[in-house]
BAFI-878354 format. One record per atom (N, C-alpha, C): residue number from 1; x, y, z. Coordinates in nm, 4 decimals, always signed. Layout:
# residues N
{marnu=NUM | xx=X | yy=Y | zz=Z} .
...
This chain:
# residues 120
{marnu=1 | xx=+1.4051 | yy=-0.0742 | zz=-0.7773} .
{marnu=1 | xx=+1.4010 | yy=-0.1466 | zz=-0.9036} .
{marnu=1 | xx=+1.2556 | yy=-0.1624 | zz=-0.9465} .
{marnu=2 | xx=+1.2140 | yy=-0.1305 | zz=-1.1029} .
{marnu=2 | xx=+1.0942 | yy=-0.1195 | zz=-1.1158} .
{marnu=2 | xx=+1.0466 | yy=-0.2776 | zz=-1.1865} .
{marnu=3 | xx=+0.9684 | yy=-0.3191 | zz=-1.1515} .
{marnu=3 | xx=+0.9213 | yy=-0.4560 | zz=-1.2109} .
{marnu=3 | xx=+0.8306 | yy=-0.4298 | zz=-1.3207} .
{marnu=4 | xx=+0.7969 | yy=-0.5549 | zz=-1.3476} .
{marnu=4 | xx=+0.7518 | yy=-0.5719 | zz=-1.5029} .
{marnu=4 | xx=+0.5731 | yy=-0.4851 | zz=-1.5335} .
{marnu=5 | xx=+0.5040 | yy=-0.4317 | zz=-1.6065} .
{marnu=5 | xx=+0.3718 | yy=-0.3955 | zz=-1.5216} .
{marnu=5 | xx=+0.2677 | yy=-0.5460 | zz=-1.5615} .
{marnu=6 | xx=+0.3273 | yy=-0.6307 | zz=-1.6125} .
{marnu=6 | xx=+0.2338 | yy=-0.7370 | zz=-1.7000} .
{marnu=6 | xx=+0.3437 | yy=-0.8449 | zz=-1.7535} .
{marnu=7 | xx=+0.2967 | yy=-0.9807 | zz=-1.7265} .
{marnu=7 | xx=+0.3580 | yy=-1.1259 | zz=-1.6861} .
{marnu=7 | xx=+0.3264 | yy=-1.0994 | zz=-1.8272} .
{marnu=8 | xx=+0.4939 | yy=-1.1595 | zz=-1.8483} .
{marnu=8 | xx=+0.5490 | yy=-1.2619 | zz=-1.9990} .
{marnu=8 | xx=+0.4002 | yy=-1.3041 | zz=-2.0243} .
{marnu=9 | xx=+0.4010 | yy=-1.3888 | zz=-2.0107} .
{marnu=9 | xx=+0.2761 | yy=-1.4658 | zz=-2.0994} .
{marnu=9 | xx=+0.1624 | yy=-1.3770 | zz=-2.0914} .
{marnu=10 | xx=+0.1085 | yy=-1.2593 | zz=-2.0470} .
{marnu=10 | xx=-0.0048 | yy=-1.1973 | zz=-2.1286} .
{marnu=10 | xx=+0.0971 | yy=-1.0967 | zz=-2.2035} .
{marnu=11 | xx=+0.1966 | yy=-1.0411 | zz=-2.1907} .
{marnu=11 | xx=+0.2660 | yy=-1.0057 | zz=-2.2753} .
{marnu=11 | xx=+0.2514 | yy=-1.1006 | zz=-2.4240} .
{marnu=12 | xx=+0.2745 | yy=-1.1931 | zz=-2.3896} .
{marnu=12 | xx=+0.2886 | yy=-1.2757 | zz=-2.5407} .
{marnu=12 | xx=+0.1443 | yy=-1.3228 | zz=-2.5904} .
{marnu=13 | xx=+0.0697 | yy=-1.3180 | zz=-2.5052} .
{marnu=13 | xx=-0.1092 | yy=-1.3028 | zz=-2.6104} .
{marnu=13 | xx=-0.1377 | yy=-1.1928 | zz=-2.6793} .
{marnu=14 | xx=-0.0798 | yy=-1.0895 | zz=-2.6114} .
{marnu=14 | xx=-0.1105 | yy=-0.9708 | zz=-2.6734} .
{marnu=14 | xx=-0.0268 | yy=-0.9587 | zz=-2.8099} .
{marnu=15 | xx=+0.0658 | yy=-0.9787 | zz=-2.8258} .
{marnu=15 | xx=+0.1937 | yy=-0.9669 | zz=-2.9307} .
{marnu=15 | xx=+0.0900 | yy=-1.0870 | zz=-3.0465} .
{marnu=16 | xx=+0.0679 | yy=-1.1954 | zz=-2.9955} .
{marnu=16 | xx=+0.0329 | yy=-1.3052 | zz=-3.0305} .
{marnu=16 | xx=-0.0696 | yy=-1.2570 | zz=-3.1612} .
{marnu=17 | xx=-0.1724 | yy=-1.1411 | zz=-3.1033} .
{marnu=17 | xx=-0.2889 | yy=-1.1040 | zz=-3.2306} .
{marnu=17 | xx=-0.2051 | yy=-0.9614 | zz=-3.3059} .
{marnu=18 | xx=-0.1001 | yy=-0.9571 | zz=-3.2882} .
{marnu=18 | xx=-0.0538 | yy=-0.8834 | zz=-3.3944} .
{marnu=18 | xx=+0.0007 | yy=-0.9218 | zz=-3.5145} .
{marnu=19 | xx=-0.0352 | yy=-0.8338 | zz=-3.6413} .
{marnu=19 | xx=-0.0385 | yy=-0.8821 | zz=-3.8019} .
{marnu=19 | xx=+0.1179 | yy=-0.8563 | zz=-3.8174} .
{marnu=20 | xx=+0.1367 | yy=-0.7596 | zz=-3.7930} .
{marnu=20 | xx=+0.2221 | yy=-0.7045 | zz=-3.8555} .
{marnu=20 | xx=+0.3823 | yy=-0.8426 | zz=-3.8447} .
{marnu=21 | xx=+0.4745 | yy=-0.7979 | zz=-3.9757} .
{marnu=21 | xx=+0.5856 | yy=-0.8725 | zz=-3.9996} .
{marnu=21 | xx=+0.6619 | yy=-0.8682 | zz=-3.8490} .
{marnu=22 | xx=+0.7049 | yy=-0.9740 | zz=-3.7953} .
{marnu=22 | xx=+0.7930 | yy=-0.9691 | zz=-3.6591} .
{marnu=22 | xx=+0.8675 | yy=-1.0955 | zz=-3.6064} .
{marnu=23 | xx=+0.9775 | yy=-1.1041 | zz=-3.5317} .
{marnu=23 | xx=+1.0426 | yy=-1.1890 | zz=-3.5097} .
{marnu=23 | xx=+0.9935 | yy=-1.3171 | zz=-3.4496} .
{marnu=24 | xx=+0.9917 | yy=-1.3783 | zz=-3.4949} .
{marnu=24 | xx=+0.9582 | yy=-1.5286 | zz=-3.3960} .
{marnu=24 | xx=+1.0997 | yy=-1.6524 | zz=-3.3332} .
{marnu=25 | xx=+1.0508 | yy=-1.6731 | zz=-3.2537} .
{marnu=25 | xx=+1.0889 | yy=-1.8521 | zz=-3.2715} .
{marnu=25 | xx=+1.1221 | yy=-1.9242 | zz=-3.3333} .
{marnu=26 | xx=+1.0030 | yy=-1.9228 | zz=-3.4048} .
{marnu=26 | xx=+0.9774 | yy=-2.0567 | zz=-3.5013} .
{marnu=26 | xx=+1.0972 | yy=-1.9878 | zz=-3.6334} .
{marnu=27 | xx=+1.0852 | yy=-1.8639 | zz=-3.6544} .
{marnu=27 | xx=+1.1520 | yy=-1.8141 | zz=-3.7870} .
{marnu=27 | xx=+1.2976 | yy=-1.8122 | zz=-3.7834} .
{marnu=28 | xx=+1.3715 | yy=-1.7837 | zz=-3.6287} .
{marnu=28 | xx=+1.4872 | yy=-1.7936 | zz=-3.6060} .
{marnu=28 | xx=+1.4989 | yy=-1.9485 | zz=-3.6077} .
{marnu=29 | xx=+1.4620 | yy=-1.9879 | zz=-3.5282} .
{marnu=29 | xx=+1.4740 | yy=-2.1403 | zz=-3.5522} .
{marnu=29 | xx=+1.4978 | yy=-2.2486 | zz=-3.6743} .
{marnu=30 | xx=+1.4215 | yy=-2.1920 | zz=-3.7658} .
{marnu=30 | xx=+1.4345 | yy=-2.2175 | zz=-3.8830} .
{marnu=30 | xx=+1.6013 | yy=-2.1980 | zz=-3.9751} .
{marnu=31 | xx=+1.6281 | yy=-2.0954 | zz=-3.9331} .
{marnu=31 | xx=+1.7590 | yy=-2.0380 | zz=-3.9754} .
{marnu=31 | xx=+1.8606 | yy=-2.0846 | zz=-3.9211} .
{marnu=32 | xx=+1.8500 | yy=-2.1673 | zz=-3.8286} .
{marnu=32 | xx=+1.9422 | yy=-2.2362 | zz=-3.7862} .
{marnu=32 | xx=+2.0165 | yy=-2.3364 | zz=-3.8339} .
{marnu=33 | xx=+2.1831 | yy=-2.3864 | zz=-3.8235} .
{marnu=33 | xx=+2.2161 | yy=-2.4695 | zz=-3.9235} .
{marnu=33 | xx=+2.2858 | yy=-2.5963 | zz=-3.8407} .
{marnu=34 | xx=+2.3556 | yy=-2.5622 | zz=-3.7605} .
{marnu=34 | xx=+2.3903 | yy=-2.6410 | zz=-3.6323} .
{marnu=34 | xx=+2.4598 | yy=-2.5905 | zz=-3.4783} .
{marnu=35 | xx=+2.4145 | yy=-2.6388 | zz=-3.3897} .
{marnu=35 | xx=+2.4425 | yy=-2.6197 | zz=-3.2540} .
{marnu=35 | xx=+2.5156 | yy=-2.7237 | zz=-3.2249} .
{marnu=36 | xx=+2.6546 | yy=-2.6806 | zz=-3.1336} .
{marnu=36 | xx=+2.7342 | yy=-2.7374 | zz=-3.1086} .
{marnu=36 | xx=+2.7934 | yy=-2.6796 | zz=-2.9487} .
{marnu=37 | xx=+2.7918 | yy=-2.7901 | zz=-2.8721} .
{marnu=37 | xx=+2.8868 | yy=-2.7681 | zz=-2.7128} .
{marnu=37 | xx=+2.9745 | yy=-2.7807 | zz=-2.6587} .
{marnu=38 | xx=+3.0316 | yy=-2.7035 | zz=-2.5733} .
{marnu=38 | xx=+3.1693 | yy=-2.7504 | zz=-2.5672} .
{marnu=38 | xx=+3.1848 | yy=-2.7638 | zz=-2.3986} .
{marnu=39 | xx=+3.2254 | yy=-2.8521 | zz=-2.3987} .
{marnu=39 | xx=+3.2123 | yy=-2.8575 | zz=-2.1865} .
{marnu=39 | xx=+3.3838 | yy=-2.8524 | zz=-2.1531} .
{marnu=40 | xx=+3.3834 | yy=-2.7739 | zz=-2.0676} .
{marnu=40 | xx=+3.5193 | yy=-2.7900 | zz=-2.0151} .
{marnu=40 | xx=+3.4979 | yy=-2.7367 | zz=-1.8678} .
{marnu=41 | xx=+3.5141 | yy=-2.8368 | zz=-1.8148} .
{marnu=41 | xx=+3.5153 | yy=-2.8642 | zz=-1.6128} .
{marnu=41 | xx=+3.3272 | yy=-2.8155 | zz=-1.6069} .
{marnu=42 | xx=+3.3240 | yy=-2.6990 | zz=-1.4889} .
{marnu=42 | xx=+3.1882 | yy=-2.7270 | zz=-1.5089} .
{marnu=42 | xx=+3.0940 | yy=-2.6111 | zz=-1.5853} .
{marnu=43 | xx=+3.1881 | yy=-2.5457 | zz=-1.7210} .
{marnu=43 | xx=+3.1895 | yy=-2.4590 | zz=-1.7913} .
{marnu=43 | xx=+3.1120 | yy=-2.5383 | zz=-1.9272} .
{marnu=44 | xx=+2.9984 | yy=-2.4785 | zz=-1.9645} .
{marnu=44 | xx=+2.9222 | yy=-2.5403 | zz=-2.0727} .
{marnu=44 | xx=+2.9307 | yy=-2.3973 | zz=-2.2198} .
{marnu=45 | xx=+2.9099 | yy=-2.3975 | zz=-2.3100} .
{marnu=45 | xx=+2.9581 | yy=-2.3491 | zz=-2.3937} .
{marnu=45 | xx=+2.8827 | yy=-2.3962 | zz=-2.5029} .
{marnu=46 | xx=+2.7718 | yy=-2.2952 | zz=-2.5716} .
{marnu=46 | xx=+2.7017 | yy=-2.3368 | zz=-2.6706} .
{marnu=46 | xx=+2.7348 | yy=-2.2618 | zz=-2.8238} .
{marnu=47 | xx=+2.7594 | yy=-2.3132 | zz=-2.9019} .
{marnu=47 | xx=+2.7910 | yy=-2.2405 | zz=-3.0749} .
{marnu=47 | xx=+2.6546 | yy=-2.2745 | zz=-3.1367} .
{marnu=48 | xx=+2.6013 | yy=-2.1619 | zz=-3.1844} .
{marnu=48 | xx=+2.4562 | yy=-2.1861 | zz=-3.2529} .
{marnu=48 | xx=+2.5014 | yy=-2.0949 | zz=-3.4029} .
{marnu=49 | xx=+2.5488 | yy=-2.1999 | zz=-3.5298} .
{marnu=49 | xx=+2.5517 | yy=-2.1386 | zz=-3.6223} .
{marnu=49 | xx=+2.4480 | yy=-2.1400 | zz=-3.7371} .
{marnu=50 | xx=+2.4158 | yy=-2.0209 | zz=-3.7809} .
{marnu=50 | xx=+2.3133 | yy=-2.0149 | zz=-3.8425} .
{marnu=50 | xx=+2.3631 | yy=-2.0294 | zz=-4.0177} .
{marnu=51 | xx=+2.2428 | yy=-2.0632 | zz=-4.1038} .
{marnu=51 | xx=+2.2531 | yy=-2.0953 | zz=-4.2291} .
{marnu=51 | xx=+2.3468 | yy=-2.0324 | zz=-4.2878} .
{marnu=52 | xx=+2.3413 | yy=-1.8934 | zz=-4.2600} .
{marnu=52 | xx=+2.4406 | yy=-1.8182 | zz=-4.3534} .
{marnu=52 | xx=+2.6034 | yy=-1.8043 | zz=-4.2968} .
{marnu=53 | xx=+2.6319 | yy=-1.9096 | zz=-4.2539} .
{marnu=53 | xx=+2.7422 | yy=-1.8897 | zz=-4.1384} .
{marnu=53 | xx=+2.7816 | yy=-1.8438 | zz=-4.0219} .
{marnu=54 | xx=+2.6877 | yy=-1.7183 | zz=-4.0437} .
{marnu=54 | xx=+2.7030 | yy=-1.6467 | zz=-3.8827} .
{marnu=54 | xx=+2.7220 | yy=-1.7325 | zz=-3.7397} .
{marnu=55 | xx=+2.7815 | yy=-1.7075 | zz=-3.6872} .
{marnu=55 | xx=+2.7655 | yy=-1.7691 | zz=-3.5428} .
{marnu=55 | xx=+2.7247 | yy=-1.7043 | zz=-3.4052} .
{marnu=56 | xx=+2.7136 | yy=-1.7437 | zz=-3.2874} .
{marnu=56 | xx=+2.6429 | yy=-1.6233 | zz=-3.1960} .
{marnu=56 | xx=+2.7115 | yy=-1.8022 | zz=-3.0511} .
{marnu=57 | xx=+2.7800 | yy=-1.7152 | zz=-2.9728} .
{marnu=57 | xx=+2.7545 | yy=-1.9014 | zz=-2.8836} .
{marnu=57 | xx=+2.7413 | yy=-1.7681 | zz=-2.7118} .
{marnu=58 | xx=+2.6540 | yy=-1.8728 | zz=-2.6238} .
{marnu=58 | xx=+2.6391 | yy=-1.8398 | zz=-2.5124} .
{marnu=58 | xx=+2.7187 | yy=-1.9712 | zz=-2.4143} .
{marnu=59 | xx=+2.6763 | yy=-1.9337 | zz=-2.2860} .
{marnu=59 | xx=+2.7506 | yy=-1.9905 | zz=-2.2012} .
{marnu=59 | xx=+2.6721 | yy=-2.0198 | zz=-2.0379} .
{marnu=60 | xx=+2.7022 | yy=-2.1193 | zz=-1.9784} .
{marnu=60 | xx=+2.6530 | yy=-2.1301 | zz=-1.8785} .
{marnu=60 | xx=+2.7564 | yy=-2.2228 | zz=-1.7685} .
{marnu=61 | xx=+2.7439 | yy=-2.1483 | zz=-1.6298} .
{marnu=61 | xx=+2.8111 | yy=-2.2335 | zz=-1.5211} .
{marnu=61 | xx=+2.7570 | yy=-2.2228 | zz=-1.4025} .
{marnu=62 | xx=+2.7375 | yy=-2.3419 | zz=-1.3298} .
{marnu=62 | xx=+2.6763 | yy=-2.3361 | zz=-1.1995} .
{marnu=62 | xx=+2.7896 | yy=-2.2320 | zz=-1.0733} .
{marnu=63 | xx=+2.7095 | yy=-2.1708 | zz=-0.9665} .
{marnu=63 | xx=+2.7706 | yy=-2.0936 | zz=-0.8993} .
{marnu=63 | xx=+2.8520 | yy=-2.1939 | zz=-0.7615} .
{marnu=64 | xx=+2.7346 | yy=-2.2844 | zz=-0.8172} .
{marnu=64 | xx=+2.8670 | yy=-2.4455 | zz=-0.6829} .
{marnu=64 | xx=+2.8665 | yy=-2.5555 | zz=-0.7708} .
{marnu=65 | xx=+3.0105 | yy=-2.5949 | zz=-0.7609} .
{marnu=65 | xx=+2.9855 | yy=-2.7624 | zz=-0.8474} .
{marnu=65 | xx=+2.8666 | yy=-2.8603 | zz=-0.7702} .
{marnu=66 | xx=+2.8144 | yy=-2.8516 | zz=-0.6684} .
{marnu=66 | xx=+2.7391 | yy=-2.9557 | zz=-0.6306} .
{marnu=66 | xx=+2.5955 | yy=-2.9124 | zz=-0.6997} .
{marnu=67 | xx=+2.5712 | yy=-2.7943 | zz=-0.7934} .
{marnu=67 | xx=+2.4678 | yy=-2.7618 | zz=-0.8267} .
{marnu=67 | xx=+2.5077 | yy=-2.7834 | zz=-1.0218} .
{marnu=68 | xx=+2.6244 | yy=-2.8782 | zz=-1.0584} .
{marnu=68 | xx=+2.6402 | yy=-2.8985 | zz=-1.1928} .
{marnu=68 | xx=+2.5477 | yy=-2.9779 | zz=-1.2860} .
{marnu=69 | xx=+2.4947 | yy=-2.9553 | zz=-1.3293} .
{marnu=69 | xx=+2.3954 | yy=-3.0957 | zz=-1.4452} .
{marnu=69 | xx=+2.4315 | yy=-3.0479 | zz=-1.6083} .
{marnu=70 | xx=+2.5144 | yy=-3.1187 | zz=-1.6294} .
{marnu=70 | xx=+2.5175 | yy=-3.1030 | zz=-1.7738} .
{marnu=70 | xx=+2.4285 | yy=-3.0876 | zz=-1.8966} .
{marnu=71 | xx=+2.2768 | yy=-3.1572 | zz=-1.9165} .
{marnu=71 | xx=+2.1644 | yy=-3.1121 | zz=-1.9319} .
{marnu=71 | xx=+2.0973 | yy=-2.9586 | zz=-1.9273} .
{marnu=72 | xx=+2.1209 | yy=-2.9352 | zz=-1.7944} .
{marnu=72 | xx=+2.0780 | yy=-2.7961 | zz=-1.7307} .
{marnu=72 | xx=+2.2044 | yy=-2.6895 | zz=-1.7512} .
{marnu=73 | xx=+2.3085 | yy=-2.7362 | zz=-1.7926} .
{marnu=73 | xx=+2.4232 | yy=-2.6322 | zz=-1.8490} .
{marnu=73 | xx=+2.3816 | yy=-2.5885 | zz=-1.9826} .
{marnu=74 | xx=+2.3415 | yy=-2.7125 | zz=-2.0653} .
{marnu=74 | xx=+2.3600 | yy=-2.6945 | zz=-2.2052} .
{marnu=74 | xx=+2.2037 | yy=-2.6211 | zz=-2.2728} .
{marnu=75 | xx=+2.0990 | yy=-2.6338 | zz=-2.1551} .
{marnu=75 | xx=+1.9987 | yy=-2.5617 | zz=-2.1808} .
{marnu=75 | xx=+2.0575 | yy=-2.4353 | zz=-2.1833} .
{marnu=76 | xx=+2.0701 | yy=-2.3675 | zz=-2.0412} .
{marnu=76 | xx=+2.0931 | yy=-2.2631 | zz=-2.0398} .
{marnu=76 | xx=+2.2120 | yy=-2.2003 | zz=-2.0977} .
{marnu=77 | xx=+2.3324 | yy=-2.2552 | zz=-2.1649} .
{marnu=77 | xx=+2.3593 | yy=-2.1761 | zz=-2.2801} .
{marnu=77 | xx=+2.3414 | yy=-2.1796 | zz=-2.3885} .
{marnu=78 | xx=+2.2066 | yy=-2.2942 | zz=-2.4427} .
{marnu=78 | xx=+2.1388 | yy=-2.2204 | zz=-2.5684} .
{marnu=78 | xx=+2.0618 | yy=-2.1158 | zz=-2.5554} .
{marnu=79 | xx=+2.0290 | yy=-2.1108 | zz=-2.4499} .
{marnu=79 | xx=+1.9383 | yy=-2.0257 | zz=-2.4733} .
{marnu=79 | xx=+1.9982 | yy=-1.8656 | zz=-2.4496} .
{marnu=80 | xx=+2.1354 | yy=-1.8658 | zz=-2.3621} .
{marnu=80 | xx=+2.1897 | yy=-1.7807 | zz=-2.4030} .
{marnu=80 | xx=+2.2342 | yy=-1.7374 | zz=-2.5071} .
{marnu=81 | xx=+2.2649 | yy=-1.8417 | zz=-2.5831} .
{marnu=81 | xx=+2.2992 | yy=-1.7919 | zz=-2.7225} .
{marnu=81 | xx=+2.1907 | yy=-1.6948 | zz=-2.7666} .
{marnu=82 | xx=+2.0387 | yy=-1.8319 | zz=-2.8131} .
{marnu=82 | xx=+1.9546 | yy=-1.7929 | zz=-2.8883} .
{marnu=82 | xx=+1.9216 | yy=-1.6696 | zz=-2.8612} .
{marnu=83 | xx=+1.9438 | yy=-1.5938 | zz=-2.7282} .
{marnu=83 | xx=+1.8595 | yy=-1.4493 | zz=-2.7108} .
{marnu=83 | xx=+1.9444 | yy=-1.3385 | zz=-2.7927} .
{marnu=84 | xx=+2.1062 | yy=-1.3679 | zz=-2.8529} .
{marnu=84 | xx=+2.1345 | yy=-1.2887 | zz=-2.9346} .
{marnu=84 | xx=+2.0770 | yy=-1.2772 | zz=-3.0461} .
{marnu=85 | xx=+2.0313 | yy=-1.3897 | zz=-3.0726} .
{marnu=85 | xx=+1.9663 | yy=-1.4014 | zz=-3.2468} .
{marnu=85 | xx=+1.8773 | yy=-1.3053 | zz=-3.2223} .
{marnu=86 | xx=+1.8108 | yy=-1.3096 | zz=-3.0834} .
{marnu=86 | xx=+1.6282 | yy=-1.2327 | zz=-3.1025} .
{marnu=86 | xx=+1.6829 | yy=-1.0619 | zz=-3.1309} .
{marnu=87 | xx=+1.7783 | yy=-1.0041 | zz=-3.1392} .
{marnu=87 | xx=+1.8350 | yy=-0.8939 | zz=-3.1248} .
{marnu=87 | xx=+1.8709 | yy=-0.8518 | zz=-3.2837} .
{marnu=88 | xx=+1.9840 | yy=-0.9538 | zz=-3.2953} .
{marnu=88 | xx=+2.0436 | yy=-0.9508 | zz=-3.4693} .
{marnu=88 | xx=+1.9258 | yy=-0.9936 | zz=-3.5704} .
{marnu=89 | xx=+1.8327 | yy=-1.0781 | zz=-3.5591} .
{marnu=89 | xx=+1.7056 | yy=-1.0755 | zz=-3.6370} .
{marnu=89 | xx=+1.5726 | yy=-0.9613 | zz=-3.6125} .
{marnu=90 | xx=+1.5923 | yy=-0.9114 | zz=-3.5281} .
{marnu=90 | xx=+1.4948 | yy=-0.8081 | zz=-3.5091} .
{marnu=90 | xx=+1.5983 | yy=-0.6669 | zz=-3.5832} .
{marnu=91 | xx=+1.6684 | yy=-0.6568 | zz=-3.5760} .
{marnu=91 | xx=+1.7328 | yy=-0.5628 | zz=-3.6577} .
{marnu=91 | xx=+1.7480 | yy=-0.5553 | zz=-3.8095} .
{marnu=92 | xx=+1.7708 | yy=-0.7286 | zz=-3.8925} .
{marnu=92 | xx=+1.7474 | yy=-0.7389 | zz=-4.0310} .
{marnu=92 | xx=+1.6304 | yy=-0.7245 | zz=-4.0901} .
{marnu=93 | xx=+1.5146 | yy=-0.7534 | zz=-3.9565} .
{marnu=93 | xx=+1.3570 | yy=-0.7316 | zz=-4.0007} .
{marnu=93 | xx=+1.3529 | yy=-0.5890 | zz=-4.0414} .
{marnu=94 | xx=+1.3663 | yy=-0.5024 | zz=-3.8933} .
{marnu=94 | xx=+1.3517 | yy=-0.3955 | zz=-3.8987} .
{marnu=94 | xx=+1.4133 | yy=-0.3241 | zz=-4.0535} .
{marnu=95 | xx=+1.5513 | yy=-0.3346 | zz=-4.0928} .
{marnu=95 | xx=+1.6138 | yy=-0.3063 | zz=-4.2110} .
{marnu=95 | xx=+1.5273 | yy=-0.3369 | zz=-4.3149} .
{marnu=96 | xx=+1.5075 | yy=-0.4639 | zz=-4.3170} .
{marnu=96 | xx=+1.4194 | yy=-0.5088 | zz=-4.4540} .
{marnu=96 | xx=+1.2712 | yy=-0.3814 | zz=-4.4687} .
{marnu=97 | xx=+1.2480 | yy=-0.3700 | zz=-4.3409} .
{marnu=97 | xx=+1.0898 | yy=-0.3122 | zz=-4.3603} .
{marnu=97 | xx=+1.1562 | yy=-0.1359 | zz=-4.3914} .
{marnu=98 | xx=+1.2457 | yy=-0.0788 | zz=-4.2776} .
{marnu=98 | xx=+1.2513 | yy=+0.0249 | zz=-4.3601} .
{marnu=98 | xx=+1.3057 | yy=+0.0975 | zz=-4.4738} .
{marnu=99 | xx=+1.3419 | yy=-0.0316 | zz=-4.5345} .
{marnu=99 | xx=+1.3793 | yy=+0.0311 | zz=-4.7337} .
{marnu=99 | xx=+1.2375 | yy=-0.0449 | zz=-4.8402} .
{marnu=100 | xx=+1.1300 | yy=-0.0942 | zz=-4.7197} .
{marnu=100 | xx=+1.0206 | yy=-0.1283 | zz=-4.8233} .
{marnu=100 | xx=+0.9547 | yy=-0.0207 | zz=-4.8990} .
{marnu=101 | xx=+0.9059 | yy=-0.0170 | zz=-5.0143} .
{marnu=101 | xx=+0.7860 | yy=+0.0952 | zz=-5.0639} .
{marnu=101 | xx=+0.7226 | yy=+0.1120 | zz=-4.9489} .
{marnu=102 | xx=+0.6941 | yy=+0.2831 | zz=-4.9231} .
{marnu=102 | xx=+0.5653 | yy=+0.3044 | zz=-4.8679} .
{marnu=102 | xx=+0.4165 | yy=+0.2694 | zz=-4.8818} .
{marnu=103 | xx=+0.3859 | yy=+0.2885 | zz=-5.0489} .
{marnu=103 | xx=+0.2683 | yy=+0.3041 | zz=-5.1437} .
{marnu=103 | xx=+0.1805 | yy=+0.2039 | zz=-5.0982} .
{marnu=104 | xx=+0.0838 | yy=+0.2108 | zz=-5.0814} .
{marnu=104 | xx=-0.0226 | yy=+0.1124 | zz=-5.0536} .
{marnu=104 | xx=-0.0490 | yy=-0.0324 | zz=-5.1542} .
{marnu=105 | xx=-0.0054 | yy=-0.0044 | zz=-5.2831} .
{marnu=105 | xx=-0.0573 | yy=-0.0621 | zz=-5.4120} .
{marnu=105 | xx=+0.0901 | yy=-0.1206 | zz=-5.4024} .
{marnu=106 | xx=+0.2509 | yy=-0.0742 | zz=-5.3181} .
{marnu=106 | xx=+0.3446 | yy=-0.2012 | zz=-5.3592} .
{marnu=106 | xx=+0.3359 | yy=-0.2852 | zz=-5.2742} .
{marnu=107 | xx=+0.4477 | yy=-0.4044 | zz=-5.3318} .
{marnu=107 | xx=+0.4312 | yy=-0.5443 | zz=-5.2645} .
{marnu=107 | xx=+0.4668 | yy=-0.5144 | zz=-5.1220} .
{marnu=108 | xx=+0.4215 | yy=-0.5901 | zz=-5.0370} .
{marnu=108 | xx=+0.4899 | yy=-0.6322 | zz=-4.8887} .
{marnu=108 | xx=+0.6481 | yy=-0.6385 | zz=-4.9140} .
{marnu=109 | xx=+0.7250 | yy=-0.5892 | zz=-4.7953} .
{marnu=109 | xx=+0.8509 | yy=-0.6330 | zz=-4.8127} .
{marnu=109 | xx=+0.8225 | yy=-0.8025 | zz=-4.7809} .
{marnu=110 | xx=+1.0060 | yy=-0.8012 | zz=-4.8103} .
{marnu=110 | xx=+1.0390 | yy=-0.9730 | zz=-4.7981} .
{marnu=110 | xx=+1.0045 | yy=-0.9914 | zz=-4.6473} .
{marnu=111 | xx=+0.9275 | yy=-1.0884 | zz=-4.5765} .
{marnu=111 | xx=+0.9868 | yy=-1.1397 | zz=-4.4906} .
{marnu=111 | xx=+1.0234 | yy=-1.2848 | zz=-4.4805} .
{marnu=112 | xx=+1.0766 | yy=-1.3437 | zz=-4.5931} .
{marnu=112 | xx=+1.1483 | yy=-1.4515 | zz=-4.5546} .
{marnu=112 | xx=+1.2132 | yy=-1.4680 | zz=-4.4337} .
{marnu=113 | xx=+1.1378 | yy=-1.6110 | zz=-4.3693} .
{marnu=113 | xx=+1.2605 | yy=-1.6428 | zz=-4.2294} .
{marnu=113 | xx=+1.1222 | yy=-1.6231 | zz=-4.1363} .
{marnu=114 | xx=+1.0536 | yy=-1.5078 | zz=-4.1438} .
{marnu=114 | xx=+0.9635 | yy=-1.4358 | zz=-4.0503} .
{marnu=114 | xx=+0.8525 | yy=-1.5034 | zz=-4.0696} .
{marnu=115 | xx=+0.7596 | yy=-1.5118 | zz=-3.9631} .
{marnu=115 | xx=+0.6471 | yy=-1.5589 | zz=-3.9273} .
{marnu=115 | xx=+0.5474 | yy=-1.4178 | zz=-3.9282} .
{marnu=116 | xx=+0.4255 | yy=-1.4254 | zz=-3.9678} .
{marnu=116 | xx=+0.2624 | yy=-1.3448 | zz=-3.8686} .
{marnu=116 | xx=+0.2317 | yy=-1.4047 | zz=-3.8207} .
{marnu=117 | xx=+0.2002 | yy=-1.3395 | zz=-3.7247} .
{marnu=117 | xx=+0.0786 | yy=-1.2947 | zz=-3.6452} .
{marnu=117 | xx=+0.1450 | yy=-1.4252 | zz=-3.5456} .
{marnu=118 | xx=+0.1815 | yy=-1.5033 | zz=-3.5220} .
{marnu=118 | xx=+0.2273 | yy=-1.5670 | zz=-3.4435} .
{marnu=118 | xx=+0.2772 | yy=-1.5514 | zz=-3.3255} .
{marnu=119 | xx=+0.2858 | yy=-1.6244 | zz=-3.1808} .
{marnu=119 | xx=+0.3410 | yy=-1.5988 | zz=-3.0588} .
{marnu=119 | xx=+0.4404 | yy=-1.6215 | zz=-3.0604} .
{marnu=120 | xx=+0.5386 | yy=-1.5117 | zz=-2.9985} .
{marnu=120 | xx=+0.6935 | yy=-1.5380 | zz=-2.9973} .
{marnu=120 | xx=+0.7335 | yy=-1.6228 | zz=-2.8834} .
């Protein structure tokens, strides 16, 4: 199994001084409209629906009940959720940018939602 060649976080300094239009955090985050959980036994269950209705929900369960924290469930299935968004928003970016003008002299595409130059 081949490992990473360079730790997340200098990964994300480097990303960090780039201009160009790209997914963030902060921009998905933004788009968000409400998160909602659903617990059943020691099964946690997150719905993260976004502004435009869409929904995306992740999930989390400990591998022993003596290792259950409801807190620590409901983290980890937002954040399962949220890593679909980083997928389905990196794809509407991508779309938006490739039906922009080429031409130097037209506008920037839209990136509403999207952040520069920012750390993801």
């Amino acid at each position: 199994m081949k490992t990473a060649i360079m730790s997340l976080e200098d990964a994300q300094a480097i990303v960090a001084t780039k201009t160009a239009p790209k997914v963030t955090k902060d921009g998905i985050t933004a788009k968000i409209k409400d998160v909602k959980y659903i617990h059943e036994d020691l099964l946690t269950i997150c719905i993260i629906t976004m502004q435009n209705g869409f929904m995306v929900n992740g999930q989390s369960a400990p591998a022993s009940p003596d290792n259950y924290d409801q807190e620590v469930g409901m983290t980890y299935a937002y954040e399962n959720a949220f890593k679909q968004l980083w997928v389905l928003e990196g794809y509407l970016l991508k779309d938006q940018l490739s039906t922009a003008p080429r031409s130097s002299q037209a506008p920037e595409p839209s990136t509403e939602g999207y952040e520069r130059a920012k750390a993801i």
